[in-house]
C-alpha positions in Angstrom: 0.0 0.0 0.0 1.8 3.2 -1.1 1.8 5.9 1.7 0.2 8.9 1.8 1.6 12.6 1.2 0.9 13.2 4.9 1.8 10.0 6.5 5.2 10.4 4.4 5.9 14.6 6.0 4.8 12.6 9.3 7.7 9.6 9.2 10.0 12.9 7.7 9.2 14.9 10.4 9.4 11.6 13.2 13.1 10.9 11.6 14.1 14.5 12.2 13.0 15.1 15.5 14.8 11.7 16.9 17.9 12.5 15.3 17.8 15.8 17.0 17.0 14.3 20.5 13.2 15.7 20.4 12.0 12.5 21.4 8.8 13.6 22.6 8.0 15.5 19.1 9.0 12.2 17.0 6.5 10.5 19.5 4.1 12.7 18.2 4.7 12.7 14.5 5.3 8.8 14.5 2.2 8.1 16.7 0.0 10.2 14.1 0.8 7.7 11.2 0.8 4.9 13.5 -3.0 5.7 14.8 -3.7 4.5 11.1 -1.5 1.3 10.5 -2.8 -2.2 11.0 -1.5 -5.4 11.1 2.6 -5.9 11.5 3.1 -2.6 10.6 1.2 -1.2 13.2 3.2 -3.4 15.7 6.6 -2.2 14.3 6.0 2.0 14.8 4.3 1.0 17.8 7.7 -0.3 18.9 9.5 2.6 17.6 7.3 5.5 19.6 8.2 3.2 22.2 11.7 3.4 21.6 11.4 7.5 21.4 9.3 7.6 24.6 12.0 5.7 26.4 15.0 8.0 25.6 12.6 11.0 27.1 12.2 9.1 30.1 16.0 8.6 30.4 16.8 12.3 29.1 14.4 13.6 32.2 16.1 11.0 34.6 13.1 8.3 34.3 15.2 5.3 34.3 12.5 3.3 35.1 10.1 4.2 32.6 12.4 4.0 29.9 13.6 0.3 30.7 9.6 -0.1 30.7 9.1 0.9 27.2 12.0 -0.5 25.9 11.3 -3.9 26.9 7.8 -3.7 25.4 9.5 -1.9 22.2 11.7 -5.2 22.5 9.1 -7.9 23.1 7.3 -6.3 19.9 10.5 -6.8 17.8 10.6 -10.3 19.3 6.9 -11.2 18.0 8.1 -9.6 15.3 11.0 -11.9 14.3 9.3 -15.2 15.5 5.8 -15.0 13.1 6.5 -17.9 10.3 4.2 -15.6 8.1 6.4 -12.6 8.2 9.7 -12.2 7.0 11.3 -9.9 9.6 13.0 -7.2 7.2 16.3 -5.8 8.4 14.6 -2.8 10.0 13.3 -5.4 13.0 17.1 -7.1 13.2 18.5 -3.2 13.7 16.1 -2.1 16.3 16.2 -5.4 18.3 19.5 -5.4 18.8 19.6 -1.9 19.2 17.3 -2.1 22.4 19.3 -5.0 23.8 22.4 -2.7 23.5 21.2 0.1 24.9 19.0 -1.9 28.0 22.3 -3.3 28.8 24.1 0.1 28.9 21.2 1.3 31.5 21.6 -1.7 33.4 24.9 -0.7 33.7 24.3 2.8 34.4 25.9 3.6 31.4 23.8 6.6 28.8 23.0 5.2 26.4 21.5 8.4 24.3 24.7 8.9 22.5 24.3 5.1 21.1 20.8 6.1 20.0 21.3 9.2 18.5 24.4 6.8 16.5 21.5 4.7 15.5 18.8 7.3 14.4 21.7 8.8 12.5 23.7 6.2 10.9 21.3 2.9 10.6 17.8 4.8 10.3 16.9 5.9 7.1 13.9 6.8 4.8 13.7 3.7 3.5 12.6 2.2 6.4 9.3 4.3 5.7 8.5 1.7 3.3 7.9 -0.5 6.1 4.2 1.0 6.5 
Protein backbone atom coordinates (compact mmCIF):
# COMPACT_ATOMS: atom_id res chain seq x y z
CA UNK A 1 0.00 0.00 0.00
CA UNK A 2 1.78 3.20 -1.10
CA UNK A 3 1.83 5.89 1.69
CA UNK A 4 0.21 8.90 1.76
CA UNK A 5 1.57 12.57 1.20
CA UNK A 6 0.86 13.22 4.92
CA UNK A 7 1.77 10.00 6.48
CA UNK A 8 5.20 10.42 4.36
CA UNK A 9 5.95 14.63 5.95
CA UNK A 10 4.83 12.56 9.31
CA UNK A 11 7.72 9.55 9.23
CA UNK A 12 10.02 12.87 7.75
CA UNK A 13 9.25 14.95 10.45
CA UNK A 14 9.42 11.58 13.23
CA UNK A 15 13.10 10.89 11.57
CA UNK A 16 14.07 14.51 12.17
CA UNK A 17 13.02 15.12 15.45
CA UNK A 18 14.84 11.68 16.87
CA UNK A 19 17.89 12.46 15.28
CA UNK A 20 17.84 15.75 16.96
CA UNK A 21 17.01 14.30 20.47
CA UNK A 22 13.22 15.73 20.44
CA UNK A 23 12.03 12.51 21.38
CA UNK A 24 8.75 13.60 22.60
CA UNK A 25 8.04 15.54 19.08
CA UNK A 26 9.01 12.20 17.05
CA UNK A 27 6.46 10.54 19.45
CA UNK A 28 4.07 12.65 18.23
CA UNK A 29 4.67 12.65 14.46
CA UNK A 30 5.26 8.80 14.49
CA UNK A 31 2.20 8.10 16.71
CA UNK A 32 -0.04 10.20 14.15
CA UNK A 33 0.82 7.69 11.18
CA UNK A 34 0.80 4.94 13.54
CA UNK A 35 -3.05 5.67 14.78
CA UNK A 36 -3.67 4.51 11.07
CA UNK A 37 -1.48 1.35 10.54
CA UNK A 38 -2.76 -2.23 11.03
CA UNK A 39 -1.52 -5.44 11.09
CA UNK A 40 2.61 -5.94 11.51
CA UNK A 41 3.10 -2.65 10.60
CA UNK A 42 1.20 -1.16 13.22
CA UNK A 43 3.22 -3.44 15.73
CA UNK A 44 6.57 -2.21 14.26
CA UNK A 45 6.00 1.99 14.79
CA UNK A 46 4.26 1.04 17.85
CA UNK A 47 7.73 -0.26 18.85
CA UNK A 48 9.53 2.60 17.60
CA UNK A 49 7.32 5.47 19.57
CA UNK A 50 8.19 3.20 22.24
CA UNK A 51 11.73 3.42 21.58
CA UNK A 52 11.44 7.50 21.37
CA UNK A 53 9.33 7.55 24.60
CA UNK A 54 11.97 5.68 26.42
CA UNK A 55 15.03 8.05 25.60
CA UNK A 56 12.60 10.95 27.08
CA UNK A 57 12.24 9.10 30.13
CA UNK A 58 16.00 8.56 30.37
CA UNK A 59 16.84 12.29 29.14
CA UNK A 60 14.41 13.60 32.21
CA UNK A 61 16.13 11.03 34.61
CA UNK A 62 13.07 8.34 34.34
CA UNK A 63 15.15 5.29 34.26
CA UNK A 64 12.45 3.25 35.07
CA UNK A 65 10.12 4.24 32.57
CA UNK A 66 12.36 3.96 29.88
CA UNK A 67 13.58 0.34 30.74
CA UNK A 68 9.57 -0.05 30.70
CA UNK A 69 9.11 0.94 27.19
CA UNK A 70 12.01 -0.52 25.88
CA UNK A 71 11.28 -3.94 26.86
CA UNK A 72 7.85 -3.69 25.36
CA UNK A 73 9.54 -1.90 22.18
CA UNK A 74 11.69 -5.21 22.54
CA UNK A 75 9.05 -7.86 23.08
CA UNK A 76 7.31 -6.27 19.85
CA UNK A 77 10.49 -6.76 17.79
CA UNK A 78 10.61 -10.33 19.34
CA UNK A 79 6.95 -11.20 17.95
CA UNK A 80 8.05 -9.57 15.29
CA UNK A 81 11.01 -11.86 14.29
CA UNK A 82 9.25 -15.18 15.51
CA UNK A 83 5.83 -14.99 13.14
CA UNK A 84 6.53 -17.93 10.30
CA UNK A 85 4.23 -15.60 8.09
CA UNK A 86 6.36 -12.62 8.24
CA UNK A 87 9.71 -12.16 7.00
CA UNK A 88 11.28 -9.94 9.58
CA UNK A 89 13.05 -7.25 7.20
CA UNK A 90 16.32 -5.83 8.40
CA UNK A 91 14.63 -2.77 10.05
CA UNK A 92 13.29 -5.40 12.96
CA UNK A 93 17.09 -7.05 13.19
CA UNK A 94 18.48 -3.25 13.71
CA UNK A 95 16.10 -2.08 16.30
CA UNK A 96 16.16 -5.43 18.33
CA UNK A 97 19.51 -5.39 18.78
CA UNK A 98 19.62 -1.93 19.18
CA UNK A 99 17.30 -2.10 22.36
CA UNK A 100 19.33 -5.01 23.82
CA UNK A 101 22.43 -2.68 23.46
CA UNK A 102 21.18 0.10 24.86
CA UNK A 103 18.98 -1.91 27.97
CA UNK A 104 22.29 -3.29 28.76
CA UNK A 105 24.06 0.08 28.89
CA UNK A 106 21.17 1.30 31.50
CA UNK A 107 21.55 -1.70 33.37
CA UNK A 108 24.95 -0.66 33.71
CA UNK A 109 24.33 2.84 34.39
CA UNK A 110 25.88 3.64 31.37
CA UNK A 111 23.78 6.61 28.80
CA UNK A 112 22.98 5.18 26.43
CA UNK A 113 21.55 8.38 24.31
CA UNK A 114 24.71 8.86 22.50
CA UNK A 115 24.28 5.12 21.05
CA UNK A 116 20.82 6.08 20.04
CA UNK A 117 21.28 9.19 18.46
CA UNK A 118 24.43 6.80 16.47
CA UNK A 119 21.53 4.66 15.52
CA UNK A 120 18.77 7.34 14.37
CA UNK A 121 21.72 8.79 12.52
CA UNK A 122 23.74 6.24 10.91
CA UNK A 123 21.27 2.85 10.57
CA UNK A 124 17.77 4.82 10.29
CA UNK A 125 16.93 5.88 7.06
CA UNK A 126 13.95 6.78 4.84
CA UNK A 127 13.70 3.68 3.49
CA UNK A 128 12.58 2.20 6.43
CA UNK A 129 9.26 4.27 5.66
CA UNK A 130 8.52 1.73 3.35
CA UNK A 131 7.92 -0.50 6.08
CA UNK A 132 4.18 0.96 6.52
Amino acid sequence: MPVEAHELACLHQGLSYFRTADYYAAHDAWEEVWQGLRGYPRLFWQGMIQVVVGAYHYSNGNRRGCQGQWQKALQKCDTLLTLEAFQAPAQVQHVHAMLVHSLAAVERNDDPLPALQTFATAVMSEAWFTFV
